[in-house]
Every structure is written in structure tokens, then in C-alpha cells.
Residue, then its C-alpha position, 0 to 999 in steps of 0.5 A: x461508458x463500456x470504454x471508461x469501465x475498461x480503462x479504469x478496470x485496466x488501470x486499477x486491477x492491471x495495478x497501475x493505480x497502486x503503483x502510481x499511488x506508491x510512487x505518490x506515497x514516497x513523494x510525499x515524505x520527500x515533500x514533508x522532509x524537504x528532502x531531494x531524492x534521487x528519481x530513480x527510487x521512484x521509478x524503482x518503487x513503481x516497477x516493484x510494485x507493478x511486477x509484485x501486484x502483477x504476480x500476485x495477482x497472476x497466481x491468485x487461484x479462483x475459490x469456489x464460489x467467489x465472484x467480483x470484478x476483480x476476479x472476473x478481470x484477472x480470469x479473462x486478463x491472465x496473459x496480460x498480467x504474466x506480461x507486466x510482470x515480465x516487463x517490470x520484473x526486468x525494469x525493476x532490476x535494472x533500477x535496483x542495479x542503478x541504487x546497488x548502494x542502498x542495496x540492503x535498504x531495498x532488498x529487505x522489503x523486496x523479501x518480504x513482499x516475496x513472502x506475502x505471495x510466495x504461499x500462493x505458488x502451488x508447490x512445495x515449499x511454497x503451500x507449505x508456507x500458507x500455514x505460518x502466513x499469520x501475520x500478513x495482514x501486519x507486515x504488508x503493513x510495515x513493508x509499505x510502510x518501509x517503502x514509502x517512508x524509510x526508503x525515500x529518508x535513507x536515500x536521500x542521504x538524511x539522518x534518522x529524526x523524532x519527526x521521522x520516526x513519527x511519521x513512520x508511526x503515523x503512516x503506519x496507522x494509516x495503512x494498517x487499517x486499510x490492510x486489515x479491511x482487506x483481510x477482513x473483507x477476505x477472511x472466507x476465500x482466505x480459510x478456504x485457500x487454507x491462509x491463515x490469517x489472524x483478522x479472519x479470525x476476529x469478530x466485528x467488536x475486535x476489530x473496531x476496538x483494534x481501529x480506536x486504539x489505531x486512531x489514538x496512536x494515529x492521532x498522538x504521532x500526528x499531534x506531536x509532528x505539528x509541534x515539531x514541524x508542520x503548520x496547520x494547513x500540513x496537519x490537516x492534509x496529514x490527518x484527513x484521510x484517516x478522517x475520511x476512513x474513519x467516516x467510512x470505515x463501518x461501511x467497508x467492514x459490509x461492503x464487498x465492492x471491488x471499487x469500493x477497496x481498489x479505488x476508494x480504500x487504496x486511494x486513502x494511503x495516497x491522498x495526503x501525498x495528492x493534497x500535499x502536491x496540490x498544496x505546494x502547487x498553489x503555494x507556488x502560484x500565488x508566489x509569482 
């Protein structure tokens, strides 16, 4: 059981999972559009994603009192952590180099994921910036987002859509939920850390007014895609982690468990891929 533990805390908190799930992500739009993109862009995302989260998470200071087992795996796993950044970081250039001609599709998220752990750098004008980090919890949102939708769309040569532009305003409001649970779940640690933080600043009636008006646009963008373009068996794979969160959504507002987020709420984001990729699985069996 102890070993268990360490690989699932190993594959979880040393970002693996995330990675993997933003691999999974992007695949899925590449599915739902039947387009072909090139494996590069996979193996791009997943190195980014490993060698941002691994840095993030490198730097992330421990806060008076704050306990978990997250920070209690990051304490005792720093030197693993600079280690996979430095492995990615290289990686991830060299996949960038191999898509230099969707340069500026990629380089732009890559800033911006810079800036949402740029205030933890304990210099100047890094701290400096901690002040301005109002709205991290809305573009972390966008930026995965961007990735795992206007990327996979761009590179494979497609042209933009109503159906594309929909899905953007569906996986949106599915991710910034997630996001802002996050935040919400860390608005102590990040008022003491002096991030500003625009849920840290909002009360438990705010928020799930914010989560109706999220799960009436959710529900609008995903609607109009089943007349576009999706059978029933798409939409219900589209909608049901959102189901799934709204279900559980109450609990994760009390609920401080590391597993709980890294595990169960980050998996949400990638379950429609996962199903999507089971479905098509199936699909083709039955075809033979």
C-alpha cells in the first residue's frame, strides 16, 4: 500500500498526471473535429506542462501553518522537481523549434503561463508583480483553454468554425470552475503570500451564483454543438463531467484534500477526452 501511495504521489504531485491529462485534452478536440494533428504538438504540450507545473511548483514557498500532501511531497522532493524542469524545459524547446511555424500560436500561452508563476520568484520585479495577479484565476483558465482547443484547431491547418468557437465557450466553462475551486480552496495561503486574487475575495453565495451563470453558458454552447454537429452519445460525453462537478461542486468548496483537487477535480477537465477515446474504441471494435 505504502508503494502505491509513492507512485500515485509521484505521478500526481511530480505533474505527470496533469501533463498527461493536457496531452488527453488536446486529443479530444482532435477527435471531436476529426482533424489530424501533427504528434509533435502533443509531446509539446506535455513537456510545457511538465516543466511549467515542475517550476511552479519548485518555487512555491511553504506558508506559515499550511499543511498537506502536496506540500509535504514538494518539501521532501524539491531536488526531483528542479530535475524535471530542467529535463522538460530542454524538451519542450526542442519541440517548439520542430513547430517554429505556428511560433506565435504557441509562444503566446507560453508568456502568459509565465506570468501565473513569474510572482512566485522572490526578486524583483517578480514580487512586484504579485500585486497585479488579480485575475489568475481567469486567464489559467483561458490559457488551458487556448492549449487544448485553439492549438490542436490551428495546427492542423482547419480554418476557424461556429462548432469551433462553441467548443472554446464549452471547455471554458468547464475549466474555470475547476480553476476557481482552486482558488477558492487557497485564498488564505494566497493573502498571506500577498496574491492578490479576485475569489479570495468573494463569499460562498458569490461563487455559486458565479457556477449557475457558468453552467447556463456551459449548457447553451453545448446544446447548439448537438445541432451542429455531435450525435447524443458526443453530447452526453461532452456534458457529463460538468455533471459530474456540478454533483460535487458543494463539497469541494469544504473539502481541502489534495486528492480530492489533483486527482478527482483536474481528472474532470480530461474525462470527456478519456470517454471520447473509449468511445471510439468501441466504435471500431464492433466495426470488425
Amino acid at each position: 500500500m505504502r508503494k502505491l501511495k509513492s507512485t500515485v504521489d509521484l505521478l500526481v504531485f511530480g505533474n505527470f498526471y496533469i501533463a498527461g491529462a493536457a496531452v488527453v485534452m488536446c486529443y479530444y478536440t482532435d477527435l471531436t473535429f476529426n482533424r489530424f494533428v501533427q504528434p509533435d504538438i502533443f509531446w509539446f504540450v506535455f513537456f510545457s506542462t511538465m516543466s511549467s507545473y515542475s517550476l511552479h511548483w519548485f518555487l512555491t514557498p511553504t506558508v506559515s501553518g499550511e499543511t498537506g500532501d502536496r506540500i509535504r511531497w514538494t518539501l521532501r522532493h524539491k531536488a526531483l522537481l528542479g530535475a524535471l524542469f530542467l529535463f522538460s524545459l530542454p524538451l519542450t524547446a526542442y519541440y517548439f523549434y520542430l513547430l517554429k511555424e505556428y511560433a506565435f500560436w504557441i509562444a503566446l500561452p507560453a508568456v502568459v503561463t509565465f506570468l501565473y508563476t513569474a510572482p512566485k520568484i522572490p526578486f524583483a520585479p517578480f514580487i512586484w508583480l504579485r500585486r497585479f495577479v488579480v485575475g489568475k484565476t481567469l486567464y489559467l483558465a483561458i490559457v488551458w483553454t487556448y492549449i487544448t482547443v485553439v492549438l490542436p484547431l490551428r495546427l492542423s491547418g482547419g480554418g476557424w468554425s461556429e462548432s469551433a468557437a462553441l467548443f472554446f465557450v464549452n471547455r471554458f466553462f468547464l475549466i474555470l470552475p475547476v480553476c476557481m475551486l482552486f482558488d477558492y480552496r487557497d485564498k488564505t495561503e494566497d493573502r498571506k503570500s500577498g496574491i492578490k486574487n479576485i475569489v479570495a475575495y468573494i463569499n460562498d453565495r458569490q461563487l455559486e451564483a458565479l457556477y449557475v451563470v457558468m453552467l447556463i453558458l456551459f449548457f447553451t454552447a453545448s446544446l447548439r454543438l448537438y445541432f451542429l454537429r455531435l450525435n447524443i452519445i458526443e453530447l452526453f460525453i461532452l456534458i457529463l463531467p460538468q455533471l459530474i462537478l456540478s454533483l460535487i461542486f458543494a463539497k469541494s468548496k469544504i473539502y481541502k484534500l489534495d486528492y480530492w483537487f489533483y486527482i478527482l477535480l483536474d481528472g474532470t477537465m480530461a474525462f470527456s477526452g478519456v470517454l471520447c477515446l473509449i468511445n471510439r474504441y468501441i466504435h471500431h471494435f464492433l466495426l470488425k
